[in-house]
PANUVO-340487 format. One record per residue (C-alpha): residue number from 1; residue in one letter; x, y, z. Coordinates in Angstrom, 1 decimal. Example, Ala and Ser with C-alpha at 12.3 -4.5 7.8 and 13.67 -1.06 7.14 Angstrom:
REM PANUVO-340487
<node><num>1</num><residuo>a</residuo><xx>12.3</xx><yy>-4.5</yy><zz>7.8</zz></node>
<node><num>2</num><residuo>s</residuo><xx>13.7</xx><yy>-1.1</yy><zz>7.1</zz></node>
END
This chain:
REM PANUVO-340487
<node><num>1</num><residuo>x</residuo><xx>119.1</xx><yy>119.1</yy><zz>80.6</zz></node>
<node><num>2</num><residuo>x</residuo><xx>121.3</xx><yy>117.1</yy><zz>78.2</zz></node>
<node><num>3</num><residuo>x</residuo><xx>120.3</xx><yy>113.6</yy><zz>77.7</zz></node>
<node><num>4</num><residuo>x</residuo><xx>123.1</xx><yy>110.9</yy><zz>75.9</zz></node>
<node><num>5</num><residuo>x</residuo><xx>122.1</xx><yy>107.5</yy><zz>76.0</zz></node>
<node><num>6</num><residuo>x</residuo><xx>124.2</xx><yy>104.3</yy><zz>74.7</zz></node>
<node><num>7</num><residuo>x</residuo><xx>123.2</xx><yy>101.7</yy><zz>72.6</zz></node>
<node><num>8</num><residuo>x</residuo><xx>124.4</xx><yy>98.7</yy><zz>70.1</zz></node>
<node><num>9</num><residuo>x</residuo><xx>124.5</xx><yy>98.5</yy><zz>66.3</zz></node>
<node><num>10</num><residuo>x</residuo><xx>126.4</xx><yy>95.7</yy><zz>64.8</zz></node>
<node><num>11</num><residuo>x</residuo><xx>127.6</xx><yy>94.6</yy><zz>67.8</zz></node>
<node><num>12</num><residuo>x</residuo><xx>129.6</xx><yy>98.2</yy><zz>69.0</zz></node>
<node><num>13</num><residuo>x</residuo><xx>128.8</xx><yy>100.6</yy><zz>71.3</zz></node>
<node><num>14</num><residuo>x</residuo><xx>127.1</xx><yy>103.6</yy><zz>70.1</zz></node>
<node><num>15</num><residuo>x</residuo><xx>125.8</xx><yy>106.9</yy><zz>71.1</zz></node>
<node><num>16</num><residuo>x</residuo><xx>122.0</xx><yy>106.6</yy><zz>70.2</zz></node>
<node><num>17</num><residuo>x</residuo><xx>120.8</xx><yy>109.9</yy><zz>71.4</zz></node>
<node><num>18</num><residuo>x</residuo><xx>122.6</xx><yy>113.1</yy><zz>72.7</zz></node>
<node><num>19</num><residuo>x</residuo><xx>120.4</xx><yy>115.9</yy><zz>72.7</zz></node>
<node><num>20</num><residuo>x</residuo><xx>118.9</xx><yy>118.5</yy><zz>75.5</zz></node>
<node><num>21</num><residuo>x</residuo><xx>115.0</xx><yy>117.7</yy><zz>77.0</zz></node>
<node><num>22</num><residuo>x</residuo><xx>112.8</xx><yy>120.2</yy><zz>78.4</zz></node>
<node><num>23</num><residuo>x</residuo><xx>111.3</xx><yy>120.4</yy><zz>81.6</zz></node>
<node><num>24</num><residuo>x</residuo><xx>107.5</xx><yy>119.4</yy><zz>82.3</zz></node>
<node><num>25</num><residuo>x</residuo><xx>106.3</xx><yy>122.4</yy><zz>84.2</zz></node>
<node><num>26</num><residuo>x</residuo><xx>103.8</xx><yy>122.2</yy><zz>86.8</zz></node>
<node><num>27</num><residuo>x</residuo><xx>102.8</xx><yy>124.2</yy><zz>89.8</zz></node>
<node><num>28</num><residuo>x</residuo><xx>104.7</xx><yy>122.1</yy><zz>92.1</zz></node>
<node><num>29</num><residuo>x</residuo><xx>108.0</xx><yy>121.4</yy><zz>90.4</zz></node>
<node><num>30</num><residuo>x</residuo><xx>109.9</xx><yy>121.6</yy><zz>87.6</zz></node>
<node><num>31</num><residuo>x</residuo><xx>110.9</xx><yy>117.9</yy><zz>85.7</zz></node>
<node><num>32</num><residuo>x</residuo><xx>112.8</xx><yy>116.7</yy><zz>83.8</zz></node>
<node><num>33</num><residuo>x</residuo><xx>112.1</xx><yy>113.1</yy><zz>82.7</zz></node>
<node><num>34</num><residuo>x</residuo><xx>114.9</xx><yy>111.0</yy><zz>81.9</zz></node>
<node><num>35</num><residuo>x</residuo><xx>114.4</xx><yy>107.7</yy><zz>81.1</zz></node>
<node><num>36</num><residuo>x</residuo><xx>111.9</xx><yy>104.9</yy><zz>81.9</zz></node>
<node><num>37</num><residuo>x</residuo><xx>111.9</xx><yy>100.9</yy><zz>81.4</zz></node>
<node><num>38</num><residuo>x</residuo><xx>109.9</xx><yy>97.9</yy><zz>81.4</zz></node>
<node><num>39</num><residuo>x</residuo><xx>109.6</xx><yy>95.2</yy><zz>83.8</zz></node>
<node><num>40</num><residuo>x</residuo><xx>112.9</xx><yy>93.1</yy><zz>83.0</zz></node>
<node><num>41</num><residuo>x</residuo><xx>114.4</xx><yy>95.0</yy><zz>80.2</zz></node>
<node><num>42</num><residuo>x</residuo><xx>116.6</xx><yy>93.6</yy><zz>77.6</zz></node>
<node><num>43</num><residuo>x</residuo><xx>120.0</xx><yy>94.8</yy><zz>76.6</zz></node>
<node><num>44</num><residuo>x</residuo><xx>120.0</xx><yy>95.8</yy><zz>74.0</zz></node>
<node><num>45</num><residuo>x</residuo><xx>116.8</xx><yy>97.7</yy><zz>74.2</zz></node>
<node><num>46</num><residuo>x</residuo><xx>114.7</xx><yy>96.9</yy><zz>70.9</zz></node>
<node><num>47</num><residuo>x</residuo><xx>113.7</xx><yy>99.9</yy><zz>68.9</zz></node>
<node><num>48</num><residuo>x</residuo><xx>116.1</xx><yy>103.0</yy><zz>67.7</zz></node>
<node><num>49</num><residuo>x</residuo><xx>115.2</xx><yy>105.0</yy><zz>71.0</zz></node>
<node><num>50</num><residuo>x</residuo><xx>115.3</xx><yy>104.7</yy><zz>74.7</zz></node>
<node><num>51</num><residuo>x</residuo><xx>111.9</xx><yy>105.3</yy><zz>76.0</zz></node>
<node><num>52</num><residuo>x</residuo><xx>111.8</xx><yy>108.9</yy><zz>77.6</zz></node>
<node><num>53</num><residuo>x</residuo><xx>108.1</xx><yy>109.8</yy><zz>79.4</zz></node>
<node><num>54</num><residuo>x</residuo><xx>106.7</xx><yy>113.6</yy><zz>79.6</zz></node>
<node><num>55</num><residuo>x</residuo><xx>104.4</xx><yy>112.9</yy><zz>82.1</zz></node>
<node><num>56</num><residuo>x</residuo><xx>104.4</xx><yy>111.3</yy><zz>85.5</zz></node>
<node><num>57</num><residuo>x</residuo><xx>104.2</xx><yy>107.4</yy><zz>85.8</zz></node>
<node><num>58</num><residuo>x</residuo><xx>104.6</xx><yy>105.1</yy><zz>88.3</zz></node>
<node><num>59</num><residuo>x</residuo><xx>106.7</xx><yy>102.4</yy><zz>86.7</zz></node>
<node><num>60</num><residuo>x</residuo><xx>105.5</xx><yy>98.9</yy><zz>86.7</zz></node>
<node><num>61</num><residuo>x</residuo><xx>106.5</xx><yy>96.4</yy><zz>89.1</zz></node>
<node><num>62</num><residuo>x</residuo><xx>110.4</xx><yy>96.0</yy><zz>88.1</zz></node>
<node><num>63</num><residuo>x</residuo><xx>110.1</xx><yy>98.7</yy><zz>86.1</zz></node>
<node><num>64</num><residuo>x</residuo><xx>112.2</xx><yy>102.1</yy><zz>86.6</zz></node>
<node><num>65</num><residuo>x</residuo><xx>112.2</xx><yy>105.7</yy><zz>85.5</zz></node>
<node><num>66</num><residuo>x</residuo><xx>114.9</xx><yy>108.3</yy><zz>86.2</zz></node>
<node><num>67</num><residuo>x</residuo><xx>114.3</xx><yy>112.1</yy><zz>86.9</zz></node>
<node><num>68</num><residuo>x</residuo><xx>115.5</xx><yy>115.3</yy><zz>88.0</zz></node>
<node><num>69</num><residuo>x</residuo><xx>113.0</xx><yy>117.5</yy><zz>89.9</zz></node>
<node><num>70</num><residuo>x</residuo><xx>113.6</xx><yy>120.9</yy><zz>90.7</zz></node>
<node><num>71</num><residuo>x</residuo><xx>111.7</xx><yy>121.8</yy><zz>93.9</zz></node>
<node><num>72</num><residuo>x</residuo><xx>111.1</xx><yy>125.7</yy><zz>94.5</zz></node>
<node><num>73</num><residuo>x</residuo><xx>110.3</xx><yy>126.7</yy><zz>98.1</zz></node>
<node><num>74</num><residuo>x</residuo><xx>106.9</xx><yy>126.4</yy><zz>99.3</zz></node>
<node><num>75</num><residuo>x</residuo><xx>106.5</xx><yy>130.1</yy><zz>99.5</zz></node>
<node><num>76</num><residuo>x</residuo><xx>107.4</xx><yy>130.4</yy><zz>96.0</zz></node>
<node><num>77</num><residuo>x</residuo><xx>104.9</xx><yy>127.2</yy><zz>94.8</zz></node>
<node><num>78</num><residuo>x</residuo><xx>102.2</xx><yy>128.5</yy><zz>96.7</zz></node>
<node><num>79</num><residuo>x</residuo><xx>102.4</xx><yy>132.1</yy><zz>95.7</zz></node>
<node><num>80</num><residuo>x</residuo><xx>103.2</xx><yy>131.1</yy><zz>91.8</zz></node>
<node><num>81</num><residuo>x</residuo><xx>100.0</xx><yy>129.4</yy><zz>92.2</zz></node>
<node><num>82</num><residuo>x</residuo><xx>97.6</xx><yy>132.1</yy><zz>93.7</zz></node>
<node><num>83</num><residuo>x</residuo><xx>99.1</xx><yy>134.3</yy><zz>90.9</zz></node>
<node><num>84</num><residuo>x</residuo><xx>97.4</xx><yy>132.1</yy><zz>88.6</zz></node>
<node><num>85</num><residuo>x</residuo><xx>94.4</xx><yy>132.0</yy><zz>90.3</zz></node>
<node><num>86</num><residuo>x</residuo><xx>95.2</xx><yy>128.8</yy><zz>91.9</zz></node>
<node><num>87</num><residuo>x</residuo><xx>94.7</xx><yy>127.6</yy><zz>95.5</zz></node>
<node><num>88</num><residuo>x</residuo><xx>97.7</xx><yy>124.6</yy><zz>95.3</zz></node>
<node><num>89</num><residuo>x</residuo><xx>96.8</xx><yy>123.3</yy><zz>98.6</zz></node>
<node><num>90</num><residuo>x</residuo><xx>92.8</xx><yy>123.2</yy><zz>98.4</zz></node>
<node><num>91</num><residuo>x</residuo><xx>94.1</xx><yy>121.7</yy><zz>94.8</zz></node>
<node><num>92</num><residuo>x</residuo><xx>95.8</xx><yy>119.1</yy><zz>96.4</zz></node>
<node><num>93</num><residuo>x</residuo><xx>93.9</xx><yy>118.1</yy><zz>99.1</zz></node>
<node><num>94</num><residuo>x</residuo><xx>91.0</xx><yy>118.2</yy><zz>96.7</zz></node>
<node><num>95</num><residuo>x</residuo><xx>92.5</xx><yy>115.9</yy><zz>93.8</zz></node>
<node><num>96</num><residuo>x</residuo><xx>95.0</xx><yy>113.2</yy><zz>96.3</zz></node>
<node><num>97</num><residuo>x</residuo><xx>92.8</xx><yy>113.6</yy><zz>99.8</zz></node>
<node><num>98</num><residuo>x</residuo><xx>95.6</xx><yy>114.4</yy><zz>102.0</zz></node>
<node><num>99</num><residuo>x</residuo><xx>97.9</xx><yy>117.0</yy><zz>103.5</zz></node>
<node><num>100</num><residuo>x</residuo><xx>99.7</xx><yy>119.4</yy><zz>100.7</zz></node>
<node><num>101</num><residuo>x</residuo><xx>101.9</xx><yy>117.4</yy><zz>99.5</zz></node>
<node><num>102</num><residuo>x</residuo><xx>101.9</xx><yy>114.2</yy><zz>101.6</zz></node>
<node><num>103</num><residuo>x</residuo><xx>101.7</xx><yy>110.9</yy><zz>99.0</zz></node>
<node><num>104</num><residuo>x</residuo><xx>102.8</xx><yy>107.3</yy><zz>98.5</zz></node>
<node><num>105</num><residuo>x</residuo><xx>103.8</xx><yy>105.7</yy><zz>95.5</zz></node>
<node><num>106</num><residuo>x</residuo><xx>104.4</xx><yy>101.8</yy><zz>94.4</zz></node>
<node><num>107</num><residuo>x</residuo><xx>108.0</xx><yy>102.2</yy><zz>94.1</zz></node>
<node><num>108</num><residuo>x</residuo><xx>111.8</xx><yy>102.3</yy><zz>96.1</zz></node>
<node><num>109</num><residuo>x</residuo><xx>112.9</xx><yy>105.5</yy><zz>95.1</zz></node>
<node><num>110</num><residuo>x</residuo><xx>116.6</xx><yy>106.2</yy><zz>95.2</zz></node>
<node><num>111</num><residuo>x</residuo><xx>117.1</xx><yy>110.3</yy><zz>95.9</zz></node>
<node><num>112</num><residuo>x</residuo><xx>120.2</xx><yy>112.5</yy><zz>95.9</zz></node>
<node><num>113</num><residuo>x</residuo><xx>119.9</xx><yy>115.9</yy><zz>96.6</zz></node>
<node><num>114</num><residuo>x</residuo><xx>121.9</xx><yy>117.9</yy><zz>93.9</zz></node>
<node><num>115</num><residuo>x</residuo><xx>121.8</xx><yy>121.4</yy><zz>95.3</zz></node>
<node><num>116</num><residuo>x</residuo><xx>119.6</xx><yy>123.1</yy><zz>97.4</zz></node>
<node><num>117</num><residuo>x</residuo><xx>117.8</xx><yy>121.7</yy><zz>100.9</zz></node>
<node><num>118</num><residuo>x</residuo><xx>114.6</xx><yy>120.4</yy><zz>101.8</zz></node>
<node><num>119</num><residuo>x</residuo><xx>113.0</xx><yy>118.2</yy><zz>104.7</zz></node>
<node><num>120</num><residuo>x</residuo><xx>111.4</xx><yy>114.8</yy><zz>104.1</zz></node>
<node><num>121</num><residuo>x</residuo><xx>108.3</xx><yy>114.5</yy><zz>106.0</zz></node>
<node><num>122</num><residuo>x</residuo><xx>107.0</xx><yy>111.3</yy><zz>106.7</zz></node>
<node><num>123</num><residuo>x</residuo><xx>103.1</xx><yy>110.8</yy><zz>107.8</zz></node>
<node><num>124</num><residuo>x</residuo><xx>104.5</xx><yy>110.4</yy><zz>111.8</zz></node>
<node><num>125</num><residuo>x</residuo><xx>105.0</xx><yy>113.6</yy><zz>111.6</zz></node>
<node><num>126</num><residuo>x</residuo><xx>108.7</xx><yy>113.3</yy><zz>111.8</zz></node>
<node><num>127</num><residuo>x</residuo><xx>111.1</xx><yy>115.8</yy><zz>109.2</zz></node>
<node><num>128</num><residuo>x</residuo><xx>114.7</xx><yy>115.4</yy><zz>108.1</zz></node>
<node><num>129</num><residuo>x</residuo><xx>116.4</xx><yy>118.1</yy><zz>106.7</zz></node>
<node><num>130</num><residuo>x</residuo><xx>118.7</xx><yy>117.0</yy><zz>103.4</zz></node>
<node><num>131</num><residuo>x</residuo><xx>121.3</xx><yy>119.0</yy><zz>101.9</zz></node>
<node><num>132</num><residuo>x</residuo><xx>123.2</xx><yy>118.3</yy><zz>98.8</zz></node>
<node><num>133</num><residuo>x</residuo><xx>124.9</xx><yy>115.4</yy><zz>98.7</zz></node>
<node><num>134</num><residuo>x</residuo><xx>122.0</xx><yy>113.6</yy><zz>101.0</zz></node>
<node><num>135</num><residuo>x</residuo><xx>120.9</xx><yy>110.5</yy><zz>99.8</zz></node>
<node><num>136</num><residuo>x</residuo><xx>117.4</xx><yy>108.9</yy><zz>101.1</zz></node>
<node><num>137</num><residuo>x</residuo><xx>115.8</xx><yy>105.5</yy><zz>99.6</zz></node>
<node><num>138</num><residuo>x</residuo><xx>112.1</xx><yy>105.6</yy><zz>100.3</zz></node>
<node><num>139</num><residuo>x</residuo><xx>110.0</xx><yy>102.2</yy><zz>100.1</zz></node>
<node><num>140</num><residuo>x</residuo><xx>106.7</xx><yy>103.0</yy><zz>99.6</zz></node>
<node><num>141</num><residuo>x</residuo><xx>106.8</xx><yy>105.1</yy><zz>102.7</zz></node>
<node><num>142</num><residuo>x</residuo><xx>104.0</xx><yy>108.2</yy><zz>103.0</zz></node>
<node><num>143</num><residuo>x</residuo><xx>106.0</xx><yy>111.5</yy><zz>102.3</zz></node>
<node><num>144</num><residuo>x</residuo><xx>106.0</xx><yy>115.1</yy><zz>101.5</zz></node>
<node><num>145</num><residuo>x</residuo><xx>109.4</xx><yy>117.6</yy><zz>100.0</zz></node>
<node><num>146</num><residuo>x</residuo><xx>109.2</xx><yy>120.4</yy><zz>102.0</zz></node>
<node><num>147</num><residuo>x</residuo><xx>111.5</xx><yy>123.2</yy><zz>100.8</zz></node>
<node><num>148</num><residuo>x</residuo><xx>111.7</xx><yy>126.2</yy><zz>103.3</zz></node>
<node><num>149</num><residuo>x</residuo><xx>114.6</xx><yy>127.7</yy><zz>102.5</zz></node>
<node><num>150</num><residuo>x</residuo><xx>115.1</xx><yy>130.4</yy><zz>99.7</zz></node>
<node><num>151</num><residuo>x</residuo><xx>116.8</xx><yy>128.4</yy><zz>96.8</zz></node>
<node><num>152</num><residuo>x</residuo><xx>115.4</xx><yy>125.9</yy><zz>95.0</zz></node>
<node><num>153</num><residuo>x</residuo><xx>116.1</xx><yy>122.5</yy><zz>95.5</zz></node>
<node><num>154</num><residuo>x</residuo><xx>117.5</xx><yy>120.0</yy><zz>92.7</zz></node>
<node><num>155</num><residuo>x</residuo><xx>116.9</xx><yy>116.2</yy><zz>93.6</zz></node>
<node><num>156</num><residuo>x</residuo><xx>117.7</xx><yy>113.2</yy><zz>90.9</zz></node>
<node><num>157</num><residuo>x</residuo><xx>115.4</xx><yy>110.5</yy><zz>91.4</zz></node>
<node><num>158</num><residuo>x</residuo><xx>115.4</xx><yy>106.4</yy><zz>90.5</zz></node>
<node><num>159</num><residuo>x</residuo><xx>112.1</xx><yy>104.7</yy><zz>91.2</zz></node>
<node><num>160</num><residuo>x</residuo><xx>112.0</xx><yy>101.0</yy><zz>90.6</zz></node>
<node><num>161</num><residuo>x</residuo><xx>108.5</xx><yy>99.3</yy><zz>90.5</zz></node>
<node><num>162</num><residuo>x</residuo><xx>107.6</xx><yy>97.7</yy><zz>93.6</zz></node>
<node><num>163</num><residuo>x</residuo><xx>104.1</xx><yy>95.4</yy><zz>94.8</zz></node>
<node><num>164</num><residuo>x</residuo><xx>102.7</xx><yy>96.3</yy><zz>97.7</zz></node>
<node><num>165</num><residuo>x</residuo><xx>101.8</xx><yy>94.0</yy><zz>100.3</zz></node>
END
């Protein structure tokens, strides 16, 4: 996915970066990370680049990071995974002690679907199904991505650094 981020020198607008990133690959989805900040960032950002992660973080309390996750259908995950050798779900419910997929995070995460479906699942057991377009803001709400259809599913994601109370 291409990447161009904006900056200053000598007081003007700039292109800083414009370049493609590669996807972090894991049995459950596909990412690409996009951007992250501190708690109350400045403008303009100090250093040449923009932060950009390559691994999963929650941000920090007013702190954000932007991706776009590529969800495949569970069929596909879970078979990917035995091809490997790899229960996903035992895996799962070994490493995060819950359902396949069910977890909470710190954060409001702002989510648009690009393409594709999936259902949110929320730990009541209720599901909404989102197609592209759908937007959802979770707040530190208990969830799972289910994808049963046959496409994958592309979501762009915002999470902002929350305290729990």
């Amino acid at each position: 996915m291409r990447r161009v981020v904006t900056g200053h020198r000598n007081g003007k607008a700039v292109i800083l970066e414009d370049g493609e990133l590669e996807p972090v690959v894991t049995p459950i989805v596909r990412t690409v990370h996009l951007g992250v900040t501190a708690p109350d960032p400045e403008i303009p950002p100090e250093g040449p680049e923009v932060p950009k992660e390559t691994t999963f973080t929650t941000p920090l309390p007013g702190g954000s990071r932007f991706h776009v996750g590529t969800l495949p259908p569970d069929d596909v995950v879970i078979a990917r995974a035995k091809e490997r050798g790899m229960d996903v779900v035992a895996w799962w419910e070994e490493h995060f002690h819950d359902r396949f997929g069910m977890h909470a995070t710190d954060t409001i995460d702002y989510d648009i679907i690009l393409s594709g479906e999936c259902w949110l699942e929320l730990d009541d057991g209720v599901e909404v199904q989102l197609k592209a377009g759908d937007c959802v803001i979770l707040n530190g709400t208990r969830h799972a991505w289910r994808n049963r259809s046959n496409e994958d599913c592309v979501m762009a994601t915002v999470m902002v650094g929350a305290k729990r109370l």
